[in-house]
N, C-alpha and C positions, 0 to 999 in steps of 0.2 A: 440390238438388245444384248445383255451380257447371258451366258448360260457359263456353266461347271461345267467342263467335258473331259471325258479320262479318255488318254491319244493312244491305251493300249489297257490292258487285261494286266493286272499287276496290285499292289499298295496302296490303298486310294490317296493316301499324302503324296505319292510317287508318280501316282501318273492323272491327278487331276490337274485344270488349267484352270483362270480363269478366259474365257475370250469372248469378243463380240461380234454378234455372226446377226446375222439380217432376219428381221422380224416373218415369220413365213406365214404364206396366202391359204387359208380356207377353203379345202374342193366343198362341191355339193356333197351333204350331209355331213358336214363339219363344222366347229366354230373354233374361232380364233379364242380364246383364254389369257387375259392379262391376272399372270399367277400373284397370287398375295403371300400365300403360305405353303410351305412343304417339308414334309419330313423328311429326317434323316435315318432309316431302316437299317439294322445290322443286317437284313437280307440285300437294301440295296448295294451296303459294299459288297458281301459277296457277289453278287453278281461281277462288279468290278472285278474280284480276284479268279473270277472264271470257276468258283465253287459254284453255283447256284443250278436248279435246273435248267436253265438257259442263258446265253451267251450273247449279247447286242455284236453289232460288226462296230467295231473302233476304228476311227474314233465317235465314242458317242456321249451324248449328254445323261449325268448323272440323274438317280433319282428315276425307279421304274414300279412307285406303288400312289399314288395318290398325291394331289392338291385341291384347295382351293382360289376362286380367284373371283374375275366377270369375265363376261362377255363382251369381246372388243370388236368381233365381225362375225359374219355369217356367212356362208359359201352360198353360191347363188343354189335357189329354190328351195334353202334351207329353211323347213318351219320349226313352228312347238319350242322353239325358244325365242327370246329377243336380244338384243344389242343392249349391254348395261346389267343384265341378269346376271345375280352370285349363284355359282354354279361347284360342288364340287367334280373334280374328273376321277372317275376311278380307270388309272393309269397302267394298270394290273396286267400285262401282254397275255394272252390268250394263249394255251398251248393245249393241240397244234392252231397257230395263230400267228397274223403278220404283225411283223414288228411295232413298237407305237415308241409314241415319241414321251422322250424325257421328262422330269417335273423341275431337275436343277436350272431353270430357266425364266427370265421375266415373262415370255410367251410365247405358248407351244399350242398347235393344233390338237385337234380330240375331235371323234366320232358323236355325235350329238348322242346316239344311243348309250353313251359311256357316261353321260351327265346327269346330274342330278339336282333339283334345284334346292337352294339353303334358305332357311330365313336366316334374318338380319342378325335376330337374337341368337342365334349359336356363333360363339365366338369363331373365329380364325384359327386359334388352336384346337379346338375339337372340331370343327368342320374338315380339315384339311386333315387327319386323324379315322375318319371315317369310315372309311372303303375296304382296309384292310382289318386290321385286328377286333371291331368293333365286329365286323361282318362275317369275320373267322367264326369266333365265338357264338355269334346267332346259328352259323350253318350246321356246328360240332352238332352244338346240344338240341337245335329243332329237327335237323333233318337229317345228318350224317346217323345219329345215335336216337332220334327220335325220341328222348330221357322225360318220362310220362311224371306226372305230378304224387308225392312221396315216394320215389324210386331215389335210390342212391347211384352219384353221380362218380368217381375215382378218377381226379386229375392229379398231375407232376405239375411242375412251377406253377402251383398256384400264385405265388409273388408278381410273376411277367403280365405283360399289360393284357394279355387275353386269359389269364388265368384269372385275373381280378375283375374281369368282365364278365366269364363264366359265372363267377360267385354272385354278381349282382342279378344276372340275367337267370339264375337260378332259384334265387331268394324270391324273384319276382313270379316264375311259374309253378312257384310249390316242389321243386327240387331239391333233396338234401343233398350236400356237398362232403366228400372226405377228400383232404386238401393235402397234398404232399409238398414240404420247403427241405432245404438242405441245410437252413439254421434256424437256432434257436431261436434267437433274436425275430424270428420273421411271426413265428405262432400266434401272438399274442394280435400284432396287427392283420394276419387273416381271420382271424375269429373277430376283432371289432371288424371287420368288412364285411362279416356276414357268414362265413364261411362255418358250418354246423361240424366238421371233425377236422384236426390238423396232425397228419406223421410229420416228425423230424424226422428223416433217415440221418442224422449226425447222431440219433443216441435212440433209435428206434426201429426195430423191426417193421416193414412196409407190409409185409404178407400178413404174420400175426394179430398186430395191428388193427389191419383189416377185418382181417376175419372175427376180433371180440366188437367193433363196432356193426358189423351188418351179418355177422352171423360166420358159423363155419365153411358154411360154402362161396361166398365172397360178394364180391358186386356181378353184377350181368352186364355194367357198362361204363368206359373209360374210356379217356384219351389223356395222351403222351406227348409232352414234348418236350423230353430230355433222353429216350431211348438210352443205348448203352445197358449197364446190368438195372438199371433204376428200373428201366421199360421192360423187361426180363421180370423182375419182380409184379409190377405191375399186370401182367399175362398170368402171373400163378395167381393171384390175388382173383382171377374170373371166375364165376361160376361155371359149372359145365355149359355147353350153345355161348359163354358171354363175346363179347365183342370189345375191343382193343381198337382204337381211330389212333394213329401216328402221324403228328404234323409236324414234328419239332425235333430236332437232335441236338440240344445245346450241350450236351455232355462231349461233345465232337465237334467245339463250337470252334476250336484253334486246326482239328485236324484236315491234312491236306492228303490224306491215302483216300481215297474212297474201298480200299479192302477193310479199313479200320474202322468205315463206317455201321457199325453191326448192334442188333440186338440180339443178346444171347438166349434163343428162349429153347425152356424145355421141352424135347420132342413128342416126351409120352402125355405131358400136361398138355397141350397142340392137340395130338393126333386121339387119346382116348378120352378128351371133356368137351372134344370138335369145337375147340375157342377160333377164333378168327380175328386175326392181327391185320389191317390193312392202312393204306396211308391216306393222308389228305394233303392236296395240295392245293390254293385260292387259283393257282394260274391254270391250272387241270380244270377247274369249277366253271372257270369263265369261259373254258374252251367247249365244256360242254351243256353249258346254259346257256338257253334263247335271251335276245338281247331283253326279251320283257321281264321274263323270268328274273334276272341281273339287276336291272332295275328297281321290280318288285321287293326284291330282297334288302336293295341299299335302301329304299323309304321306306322299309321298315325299321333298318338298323334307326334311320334320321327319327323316324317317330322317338323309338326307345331313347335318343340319346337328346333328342328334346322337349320328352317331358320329365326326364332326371331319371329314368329306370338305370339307363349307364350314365357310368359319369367316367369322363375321360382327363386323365391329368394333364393338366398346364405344362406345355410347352416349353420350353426354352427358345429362345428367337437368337438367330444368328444374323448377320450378314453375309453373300456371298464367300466374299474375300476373307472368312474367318473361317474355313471350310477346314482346316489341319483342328481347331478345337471343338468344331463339333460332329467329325469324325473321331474325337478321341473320344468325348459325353458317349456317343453311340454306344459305344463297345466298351464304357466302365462297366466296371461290375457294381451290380445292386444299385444301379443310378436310379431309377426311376422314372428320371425327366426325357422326355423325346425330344432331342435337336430339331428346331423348324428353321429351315430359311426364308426370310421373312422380305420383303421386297415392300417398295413406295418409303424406302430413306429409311430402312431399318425395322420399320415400328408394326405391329400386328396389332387387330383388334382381340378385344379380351372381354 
């Protein structure tokens, strides 16, 4: 089979291959997965570049958040699935948890407790899309922040593919949304998404803001993923007791100090309003969620995402061997589109 493998920690242009390495066998409670589609994550390069919270031993196969595919074999006394089943894997490593294997690949083993089964009618690009950001987004605003129906809800990048998942999955449980972009240009298309308040921080006050739309004393509940002074701002913008969820730092999206990795927040607004800033991380979630539990959570994401509550954007399909241009799509700015590598002669269902 052919797989992407990077032969060291470095530039994904730099230190990916392509090679062909031997189709591998299914222990018990495992199935073999002949992948169809898989994204391209700007967390999966980090990982490559050895920014990420964890680190594969190299050389390893790219691609450590999710695919779609079937079922090509089944490890002896393996049930609850069968041979020929479209299945997506949620690929996502467990921390603390043992290593798992790549998605940049025609076919890669998976834990049957990590599967989840597709119907037909969800295409290849959202299906393979699924596990990660769609899943983010269910856990911020049902269980991390608990965000109760007419409560106001204060995210950053609302634009990125789980901010605009937040606004659907918001719209849909009676949650009002105030929506933070960094351009103008972007307002106009959050608000047709659904999104009930929009700040530019290009030519707007993010605190002020705030506070004339839900009152003087702010929201009681946000999440962050752009940190830096933006997440700073976002923290005075709390009510007293509110609550701050951090998953994201794109604003430190190029930097390589992890001392420059920082939100600057105010100690007295902290220490005298008792706000509470804490992080989220999907790979932390699966380490400490029961595999039912994990499951649980993906068929519901699969419910919402098919009967249209989210709606997840069409893909780009790459081939293998095209791997330097949709490492670059990744990591354009304001792209939109997710890189998929798409396998059976190029072509993905739609």
């Amino acid at each position: 089979m052919r797989a992407l493998v990077a032969v060291a920690a470095g530039e994904p242009t730099d230190v990916l291959r392509l090679e062909s390495r031997p189709v591998p066998t299914p222990d018990a409670g495992q199935a073999l997965i002949r992948v169809t589609a898989t994204p391209v994550h700007a967390s999966d390069l980090h990982v490559l570049r050895g920014r990420y919270g964890f680190s594969p031993e190299f050389p390893a196969v790219g691609g450590n958040m999710e695919c779609v595919g079937r079922i090509a074999d089944l490890g002896p006394q393996t049930e609850g699935l069968k041979v020929g089943e479209r299945v997506v894997a949620a690929a996502i490593p467990a921390v603390p948890g043992p290593p798992v294997a790549g998605t940049w690949q025609e076919y890669r083993v998976a834990d049957t407790h990590r599967l989840l089964p597709v119907p037909d009618q969800l295409s290849d690009s959202s299906a393979c899309q699924l596990a990660v950001n769609p899943l983010t987004a269910l856990l911020l605003v049902t269980r991390e922040l608990d965000v109760r129906p007419g409560e106001w809800l204060l995210q950053t990048a609302a634009g990125s593919t789980v901010g605009r998942l937040v606004i659907q999955l918001s719209r849909h449980l009676g949650i009002r949304t105030i929506n933070v972009v960094r351009r103008r240009a972007a307002v106009e298309e959050i608000k047709a998404l659904g999104g009930d308040e929009v700040i530019c921080t290009e030519d707007e006050d993010l605190v002020q803001r705030v506070a004339e739309i839900a009152g003087s004393a702010g929201v009681r509940k946000a999440i962050d993923c752009v940190a830096g002074p933006v997440g700073a701002q976002v923290s005075q913008a709390l009510t007293p007791r509110g609550d701050l969820v951090v998953y994201g730092a794109l604003s430190t999206h190029r930097q390589t100090d992890p001392a420059a990795l920082t939100i600057p927040l105010q100690a007295r607004s902290v220490i005298y309003e008792t706000k509470t800033v804490r992080g989220f991380w999907l790979n932390r979630w699966f380490g400490s969620a029961s595999p039912e539990d994990a499951l649980h959570a993906l068929a519901q994401v699969r419910g919402l995402v098919t009967d249209g509550v989210l709606s997840i954007r069409q893909g780009r399909p790459f081939p293998l061997e095209a791997f330097p241009e949709a490492v670059a799509l990744a990591e354009a700015p304001a792209h939109g589109t997710k890189p998929l590598f798409v396998f059976e002669e190029g072509t993905v269902r739609t």
